[in-house]
Backbone bond lengths (Angstrom), bond angles and torsions (degrees), N, CA, C in turn:
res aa  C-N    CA-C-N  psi(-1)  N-CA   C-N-CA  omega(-1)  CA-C   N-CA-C  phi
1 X - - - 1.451 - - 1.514 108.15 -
2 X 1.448 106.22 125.60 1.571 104.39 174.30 1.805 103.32 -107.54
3 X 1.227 129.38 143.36 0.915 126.05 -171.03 1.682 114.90 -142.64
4 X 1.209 112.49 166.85 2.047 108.13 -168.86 1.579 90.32 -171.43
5 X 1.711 88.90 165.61 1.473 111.60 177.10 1.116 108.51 -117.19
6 X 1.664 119.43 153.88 1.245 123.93 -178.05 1.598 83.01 -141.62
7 X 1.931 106.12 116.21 1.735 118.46 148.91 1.625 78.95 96.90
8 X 1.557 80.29 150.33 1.363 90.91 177.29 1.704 118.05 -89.28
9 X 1.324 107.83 171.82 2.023 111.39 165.45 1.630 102.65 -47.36
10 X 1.120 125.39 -43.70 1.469 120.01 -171.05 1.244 116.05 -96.61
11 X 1.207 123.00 12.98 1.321 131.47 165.69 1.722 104.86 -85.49
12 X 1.449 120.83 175.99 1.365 117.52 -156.40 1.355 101.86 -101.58
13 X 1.365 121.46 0.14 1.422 139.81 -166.41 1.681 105.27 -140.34
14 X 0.892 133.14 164.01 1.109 141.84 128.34 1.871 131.12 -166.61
15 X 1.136 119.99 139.18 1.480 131.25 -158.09 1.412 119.25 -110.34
16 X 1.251 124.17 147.03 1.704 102.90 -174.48 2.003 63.89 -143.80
17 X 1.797 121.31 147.14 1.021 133.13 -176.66 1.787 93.47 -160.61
18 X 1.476 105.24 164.99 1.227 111.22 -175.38 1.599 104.65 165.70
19 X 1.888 110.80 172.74 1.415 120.05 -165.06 1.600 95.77 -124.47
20 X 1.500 86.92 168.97 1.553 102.59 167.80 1.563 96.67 -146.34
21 X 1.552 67.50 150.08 2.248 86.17 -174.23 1.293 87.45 -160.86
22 X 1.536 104.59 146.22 1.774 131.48 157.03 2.033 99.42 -46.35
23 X 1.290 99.58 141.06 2.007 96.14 168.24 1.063 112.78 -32.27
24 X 1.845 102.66 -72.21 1.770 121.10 -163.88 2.034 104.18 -46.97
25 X 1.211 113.86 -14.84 1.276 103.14 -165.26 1.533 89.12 -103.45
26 X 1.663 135.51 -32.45 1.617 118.07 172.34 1.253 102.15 -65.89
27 X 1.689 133.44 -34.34 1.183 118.26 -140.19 2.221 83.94 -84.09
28 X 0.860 107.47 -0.48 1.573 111.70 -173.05 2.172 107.13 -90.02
29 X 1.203 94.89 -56.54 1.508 126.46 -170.24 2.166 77.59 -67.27
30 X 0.959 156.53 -42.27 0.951 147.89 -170.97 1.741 115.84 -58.26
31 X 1.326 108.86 -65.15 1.650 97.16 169.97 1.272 115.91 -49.07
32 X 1.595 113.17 -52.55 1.391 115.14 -171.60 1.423 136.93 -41.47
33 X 1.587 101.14 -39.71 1.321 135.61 171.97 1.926 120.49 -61.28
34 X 1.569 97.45 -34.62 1.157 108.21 -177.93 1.776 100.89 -103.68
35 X 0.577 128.35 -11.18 1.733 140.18 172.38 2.108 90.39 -59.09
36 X 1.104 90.01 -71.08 1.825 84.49 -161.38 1.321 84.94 -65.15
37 X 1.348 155.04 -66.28 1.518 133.70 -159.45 1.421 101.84 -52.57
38 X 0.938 122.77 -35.74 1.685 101.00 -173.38 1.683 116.45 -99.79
39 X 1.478 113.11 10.88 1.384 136.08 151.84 1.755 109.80 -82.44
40 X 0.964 107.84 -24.75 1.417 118.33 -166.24 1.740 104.70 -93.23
41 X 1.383 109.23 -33.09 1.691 131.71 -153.86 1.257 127.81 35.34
42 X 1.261 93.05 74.90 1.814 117.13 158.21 1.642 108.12 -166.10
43 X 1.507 78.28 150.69 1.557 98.68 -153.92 1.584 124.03 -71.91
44 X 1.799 122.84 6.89 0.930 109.72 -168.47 1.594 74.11 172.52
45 X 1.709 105.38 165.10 1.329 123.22 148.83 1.133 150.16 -114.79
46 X 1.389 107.98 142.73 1.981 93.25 -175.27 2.059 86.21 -154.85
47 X 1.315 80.07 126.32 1.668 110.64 -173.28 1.402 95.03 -32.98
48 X 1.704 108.88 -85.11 1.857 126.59 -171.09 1.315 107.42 -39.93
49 X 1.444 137.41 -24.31 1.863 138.51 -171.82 1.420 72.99 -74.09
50 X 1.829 103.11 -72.68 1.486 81.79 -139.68 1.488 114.16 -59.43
51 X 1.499 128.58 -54.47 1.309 156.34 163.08 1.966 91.82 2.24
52 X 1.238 116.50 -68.50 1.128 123.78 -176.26 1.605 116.04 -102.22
53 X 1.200 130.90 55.52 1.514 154.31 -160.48 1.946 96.67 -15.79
54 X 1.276 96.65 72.43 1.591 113.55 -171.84 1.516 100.57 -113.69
55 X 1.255 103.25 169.17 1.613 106.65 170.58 1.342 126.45 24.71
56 X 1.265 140.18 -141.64 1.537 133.76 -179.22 1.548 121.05 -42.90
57 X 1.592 107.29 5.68 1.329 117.85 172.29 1.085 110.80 -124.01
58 X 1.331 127.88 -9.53 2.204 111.25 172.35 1.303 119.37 -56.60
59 X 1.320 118.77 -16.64 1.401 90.63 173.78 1.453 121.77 -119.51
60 X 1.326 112.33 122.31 1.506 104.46 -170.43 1.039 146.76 127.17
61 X 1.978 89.90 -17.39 1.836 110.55 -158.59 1.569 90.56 -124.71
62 X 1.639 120.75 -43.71 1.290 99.43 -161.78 1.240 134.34 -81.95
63 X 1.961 128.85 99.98 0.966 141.39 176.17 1.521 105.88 145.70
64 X 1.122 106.90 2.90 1.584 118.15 -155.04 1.870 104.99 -99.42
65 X 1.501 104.49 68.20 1.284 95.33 -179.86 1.364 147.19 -46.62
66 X 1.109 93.85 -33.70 2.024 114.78 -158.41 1.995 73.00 -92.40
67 X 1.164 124.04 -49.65 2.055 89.44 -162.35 1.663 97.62 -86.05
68 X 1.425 140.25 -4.64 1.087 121.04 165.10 1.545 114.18 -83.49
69 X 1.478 133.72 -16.12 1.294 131.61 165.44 1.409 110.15 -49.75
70 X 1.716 103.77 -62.40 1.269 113.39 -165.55 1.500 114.03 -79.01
71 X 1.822 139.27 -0.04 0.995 141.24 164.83 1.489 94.14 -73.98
72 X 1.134 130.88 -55.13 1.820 137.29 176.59 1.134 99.16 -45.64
73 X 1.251 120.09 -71.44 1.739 97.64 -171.30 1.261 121.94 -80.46
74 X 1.599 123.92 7.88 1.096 112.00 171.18 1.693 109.39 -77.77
75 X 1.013 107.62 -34.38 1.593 116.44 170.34 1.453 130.35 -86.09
76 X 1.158 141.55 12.89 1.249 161.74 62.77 1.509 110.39 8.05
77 X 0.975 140.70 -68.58 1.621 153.54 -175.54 1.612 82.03 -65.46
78 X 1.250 123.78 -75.93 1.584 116.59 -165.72 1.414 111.13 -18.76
79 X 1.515 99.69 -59.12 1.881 123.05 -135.46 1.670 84.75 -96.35
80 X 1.372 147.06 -50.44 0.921 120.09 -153.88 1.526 133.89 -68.33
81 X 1.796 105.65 -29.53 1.267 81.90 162.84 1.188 144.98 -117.31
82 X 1.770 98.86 50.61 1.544 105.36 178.05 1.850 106.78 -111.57
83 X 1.584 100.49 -12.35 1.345 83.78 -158.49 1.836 94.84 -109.84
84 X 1.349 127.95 139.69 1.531 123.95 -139.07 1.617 92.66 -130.87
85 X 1.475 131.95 17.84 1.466 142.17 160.60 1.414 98.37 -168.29
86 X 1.424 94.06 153.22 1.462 107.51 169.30 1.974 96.28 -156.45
87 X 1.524 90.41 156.72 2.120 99.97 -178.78 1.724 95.46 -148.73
88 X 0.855 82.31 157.13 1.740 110.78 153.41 1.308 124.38 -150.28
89 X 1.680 95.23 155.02 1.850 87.05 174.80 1.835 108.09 -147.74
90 X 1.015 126.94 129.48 1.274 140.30 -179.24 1.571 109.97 -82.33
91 X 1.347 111.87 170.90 1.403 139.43 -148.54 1.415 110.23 -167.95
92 X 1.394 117.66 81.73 1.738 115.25 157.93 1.579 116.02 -43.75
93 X 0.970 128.90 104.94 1.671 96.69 167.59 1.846 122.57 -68.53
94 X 1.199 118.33 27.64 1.306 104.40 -172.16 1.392 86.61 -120.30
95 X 1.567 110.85 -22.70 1.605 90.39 164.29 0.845 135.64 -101.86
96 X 1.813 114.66 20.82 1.237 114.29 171.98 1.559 118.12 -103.00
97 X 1.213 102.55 -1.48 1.486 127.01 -175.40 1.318 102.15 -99.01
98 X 1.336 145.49 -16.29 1.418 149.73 155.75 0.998 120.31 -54.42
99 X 1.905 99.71 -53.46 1.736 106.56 -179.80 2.018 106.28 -90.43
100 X 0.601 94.03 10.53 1.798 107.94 177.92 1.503 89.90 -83.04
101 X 1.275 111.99 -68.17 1.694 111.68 -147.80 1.675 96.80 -56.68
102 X 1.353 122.96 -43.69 0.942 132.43 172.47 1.908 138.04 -52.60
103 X 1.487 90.29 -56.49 1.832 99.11 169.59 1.563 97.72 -117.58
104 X 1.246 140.33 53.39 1.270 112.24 155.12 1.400 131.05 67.42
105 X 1.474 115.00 -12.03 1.680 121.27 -147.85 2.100 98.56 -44.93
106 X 1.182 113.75 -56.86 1.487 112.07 -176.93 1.949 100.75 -41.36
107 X 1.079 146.05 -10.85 1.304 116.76 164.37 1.738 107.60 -73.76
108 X 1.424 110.76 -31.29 1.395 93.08 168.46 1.183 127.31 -112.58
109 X 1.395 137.74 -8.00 1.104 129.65 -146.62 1.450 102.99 -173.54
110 X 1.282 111.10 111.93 1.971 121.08 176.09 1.049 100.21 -93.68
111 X 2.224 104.18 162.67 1.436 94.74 176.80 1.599 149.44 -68.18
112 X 1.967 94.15 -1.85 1.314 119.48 -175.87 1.934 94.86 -59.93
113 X 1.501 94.54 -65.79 1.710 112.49 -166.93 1.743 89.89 -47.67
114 X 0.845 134.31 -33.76 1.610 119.97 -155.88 1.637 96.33 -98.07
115 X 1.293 130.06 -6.82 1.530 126.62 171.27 1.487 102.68 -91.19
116 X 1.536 108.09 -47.44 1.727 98.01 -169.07 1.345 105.34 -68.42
117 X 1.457 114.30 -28.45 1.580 118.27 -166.06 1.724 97.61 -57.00
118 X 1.869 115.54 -57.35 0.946 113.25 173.86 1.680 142.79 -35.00
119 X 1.307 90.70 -33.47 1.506 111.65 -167.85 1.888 100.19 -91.42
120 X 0.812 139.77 -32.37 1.222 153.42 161.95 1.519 89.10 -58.38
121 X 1.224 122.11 -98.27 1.529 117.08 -177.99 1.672 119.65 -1.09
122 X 1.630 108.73 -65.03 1.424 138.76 173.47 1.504 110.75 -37.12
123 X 0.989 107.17 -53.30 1.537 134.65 -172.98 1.215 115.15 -56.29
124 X 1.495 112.89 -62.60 1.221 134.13 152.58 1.443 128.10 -41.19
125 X 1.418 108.51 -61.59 1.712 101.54 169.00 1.326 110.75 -69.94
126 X 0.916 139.18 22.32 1.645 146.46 175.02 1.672 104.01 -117.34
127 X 1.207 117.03 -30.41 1.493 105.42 -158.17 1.624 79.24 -86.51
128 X 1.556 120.17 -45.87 1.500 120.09 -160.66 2.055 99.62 -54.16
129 X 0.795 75.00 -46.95 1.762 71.91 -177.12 2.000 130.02 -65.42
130 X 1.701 80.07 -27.43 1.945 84.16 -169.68 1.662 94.49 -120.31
131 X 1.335 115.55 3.34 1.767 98.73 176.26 1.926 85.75 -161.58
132 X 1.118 138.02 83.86 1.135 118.95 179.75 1.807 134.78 -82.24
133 X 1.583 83.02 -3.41 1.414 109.53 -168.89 2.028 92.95 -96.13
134 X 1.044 130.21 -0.72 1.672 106.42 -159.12 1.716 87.98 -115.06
135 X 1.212 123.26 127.34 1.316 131.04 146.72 1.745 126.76 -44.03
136 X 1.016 114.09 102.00 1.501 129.37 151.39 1.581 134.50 -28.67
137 X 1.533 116.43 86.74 1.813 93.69 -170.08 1.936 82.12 -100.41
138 X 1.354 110.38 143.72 1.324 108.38 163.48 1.183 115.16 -107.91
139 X 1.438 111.70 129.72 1.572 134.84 -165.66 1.886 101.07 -89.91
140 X 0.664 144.33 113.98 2.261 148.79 151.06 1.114 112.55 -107.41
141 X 1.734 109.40 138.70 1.501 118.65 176.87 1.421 106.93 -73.52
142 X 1.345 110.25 137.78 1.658 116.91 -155.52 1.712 99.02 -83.30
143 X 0.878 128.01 -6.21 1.513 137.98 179.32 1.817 106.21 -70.15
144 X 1.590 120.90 -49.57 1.205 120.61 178.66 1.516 111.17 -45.45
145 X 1.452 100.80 161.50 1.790 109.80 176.93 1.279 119.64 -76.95
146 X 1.197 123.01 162.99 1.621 135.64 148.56 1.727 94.62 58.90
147 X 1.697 113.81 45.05 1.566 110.21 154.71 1.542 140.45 -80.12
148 X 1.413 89.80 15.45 1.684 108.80 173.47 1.594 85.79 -96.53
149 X 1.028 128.64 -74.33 1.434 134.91 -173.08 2.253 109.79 -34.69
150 X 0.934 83.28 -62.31 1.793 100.61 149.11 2.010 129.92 -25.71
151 X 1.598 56.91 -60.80 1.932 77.16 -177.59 1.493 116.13 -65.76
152 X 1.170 100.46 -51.44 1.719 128.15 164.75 1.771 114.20 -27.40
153 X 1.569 94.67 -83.45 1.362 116.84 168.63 1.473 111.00 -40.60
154 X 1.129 145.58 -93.64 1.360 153.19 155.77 1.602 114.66 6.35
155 X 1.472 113.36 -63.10 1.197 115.65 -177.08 1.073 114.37 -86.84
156 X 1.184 131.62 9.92 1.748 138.14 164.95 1.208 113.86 -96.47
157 X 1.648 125.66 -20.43 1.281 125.50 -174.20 1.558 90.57 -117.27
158 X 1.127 151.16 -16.53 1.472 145.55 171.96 1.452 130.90 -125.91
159 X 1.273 102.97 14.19 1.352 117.38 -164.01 1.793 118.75 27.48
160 X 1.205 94.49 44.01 1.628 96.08 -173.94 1.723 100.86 -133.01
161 X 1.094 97.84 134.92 1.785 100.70 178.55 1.408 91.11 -79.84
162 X 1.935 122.98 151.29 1.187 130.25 137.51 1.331 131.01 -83.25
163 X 1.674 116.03 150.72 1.578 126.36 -154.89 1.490 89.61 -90.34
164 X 1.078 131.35 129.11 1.297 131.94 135.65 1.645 142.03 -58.04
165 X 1.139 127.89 70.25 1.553 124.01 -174.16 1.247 114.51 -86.50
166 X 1.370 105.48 166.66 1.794 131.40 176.83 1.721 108.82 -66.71
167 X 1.122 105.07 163.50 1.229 113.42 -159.02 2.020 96.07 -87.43
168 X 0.917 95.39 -9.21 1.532 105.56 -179.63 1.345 112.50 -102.46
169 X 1.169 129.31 23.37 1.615 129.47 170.25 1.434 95.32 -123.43
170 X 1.763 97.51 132.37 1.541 123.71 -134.86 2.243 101.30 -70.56
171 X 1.581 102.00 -41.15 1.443 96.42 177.82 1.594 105.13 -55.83
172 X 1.234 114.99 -45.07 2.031 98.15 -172.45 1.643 98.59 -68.16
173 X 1.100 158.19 -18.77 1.189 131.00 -179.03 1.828 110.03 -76.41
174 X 1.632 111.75 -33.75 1.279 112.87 169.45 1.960 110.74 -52.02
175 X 1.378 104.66 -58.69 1.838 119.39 158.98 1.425 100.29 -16.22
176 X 1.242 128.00 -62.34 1.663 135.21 -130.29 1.727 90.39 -96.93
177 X 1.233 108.14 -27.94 1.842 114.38 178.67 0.972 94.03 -58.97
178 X 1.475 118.50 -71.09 1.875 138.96 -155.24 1.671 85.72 -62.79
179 X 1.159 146.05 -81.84 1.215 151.29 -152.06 2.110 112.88 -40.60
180 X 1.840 98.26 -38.00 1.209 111.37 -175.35 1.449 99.47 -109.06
181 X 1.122 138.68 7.77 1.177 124.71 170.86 1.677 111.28 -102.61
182 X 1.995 109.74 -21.40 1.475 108.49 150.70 1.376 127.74 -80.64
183 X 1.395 121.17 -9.13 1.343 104.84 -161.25 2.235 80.90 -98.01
184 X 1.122 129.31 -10.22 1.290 134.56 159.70 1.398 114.75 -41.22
185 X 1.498 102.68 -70.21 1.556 120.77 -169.21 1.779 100.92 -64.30
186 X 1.056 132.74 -26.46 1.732 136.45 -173.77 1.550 94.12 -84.99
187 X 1.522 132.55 -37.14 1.053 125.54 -163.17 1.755 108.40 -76.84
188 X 1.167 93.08 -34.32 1.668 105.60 170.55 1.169 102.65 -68.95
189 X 1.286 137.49 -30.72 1.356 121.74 -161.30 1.639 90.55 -93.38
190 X 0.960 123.76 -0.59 1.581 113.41 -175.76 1.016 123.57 -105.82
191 X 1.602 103.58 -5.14 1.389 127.95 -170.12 1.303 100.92 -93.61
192 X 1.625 142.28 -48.48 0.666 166.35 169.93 1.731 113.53 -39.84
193 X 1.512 103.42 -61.71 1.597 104.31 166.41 1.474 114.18 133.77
C-alpha cells in the first residue's frame, strides 16, 4: 500500500488516498510512470503544482488543456495496470471538531491518523479476500503529520510498522493523485449541500 495526504488538518477537508500493487508490478509501473514525466519535462509529481500550474508546472501548463489532459492520461495509462486496489478517505474538520469537543479524539488520534488508518484497514479487507496469503508493507509520504501517532495505530491493528518515504519515490506521487482527486470529489460534494 502506497499512501499520501491531500490538505492540511486545518483545512476544512482533508483526504489521505492511495494504491496497492504486488512489488513486481511497482517495480514495473516505475519506469512507466517516469517515462511520461520526462516526455512531459518535469521531474516528478505532485497533484497541487500541477493542479495550480505552480512550481515544476508554471511554465507551460497554465491554460493548456489538451497537454494537461493528455499528461493525466498519460499517467493513468502508467498506473492502471499495475496497481490492482486503490481507496480514499476524507475528513470534515468540523466534524471532527464536534466529536473532539466531546471525546477528546486529538489525545489519540488526528484526522490524518484516522484516514490512513482507514485506508490501511481497506487494504486489508481487500488483500484478505483477493491475495490472502501476501503480506502488506504500508508505504506514507514522510512529510504528513502525526506519523508517530500513525505508527502506533497501524502496528496495533497489523502488527506491522509503516515505511515512511520521500515525496520523490514514484508509488507516493501516484498516492498524492488518488489522495487529491478524493479530497476533489468531497469538496464538490460540500459544495453542493
Amino acid at each position: 500500500l502506497y499512501g499520501d495526504a491531500s490538505g492540511k488538518e486545518e483545512d476544512a477537508i482533508l483526504s489521505v488516498g492511495g494504491f496497492v500493487g504486488r512489488t513486481d508490478e511497482w517495480l514495473k509501473f516505475e519506469p512507466e510512470w517516469n517515462a511520461v514525466l520526462k516526455e512531459f519535462g518535469v521531474p516528478y509529481f505532485h497533484m497541487r503544482e500541477f493542479a495550480h500550474s505552480v512550481d515544476a508546472y508554471a511554465v507551460g501548463w497554465k491554460g493548456k488543456e489538451a497537454k494537461r489532459k493528455a499528461f493525466i492520461d498519460g499517467l493513468v495509462k502508467a498506473l492502471a495496470p499495475h496497481a490492482a486496489y486503490w481507496m480514499g478517505a476524507c475528513m470534515l474538520r468540523s466534524d471532527y471538531l464536534k466529536v473532539d469537543a466531546d471525546y477528546e479524539l486529538h489525545e489519540y488520534v488526528y484526522p490524518y491518523t484516522l484516514c490512513a488508518k482507514f485506508c490501511v484497514d481497506q487494504a486489508n479487507l481487500w488483500r484478505d479476500i483477493h491475495w490472502p496469503t501476501i503480506p502488506v508493507e504500508y508505504v506514507f509520504e514522510c512529510g504528513d503529520p502525526h506519523r508517530g501517532q500513525l505508527m502506533d495505530q497501524v502496528h496495533a491493528s497489523t502488527g506491522a510498522d509503516p515505511i515512511f518515504r520521500n515525496r520523490k519515490t514514484v508509488p507516493l506521487q501516484a498516492a498524492d493523485f488518488a489522495a487529491y482527486e478524493v479530497l476533489k470529489l468531497y469538496r464538490r460534494l460540500a459544495a453542493r449541500g
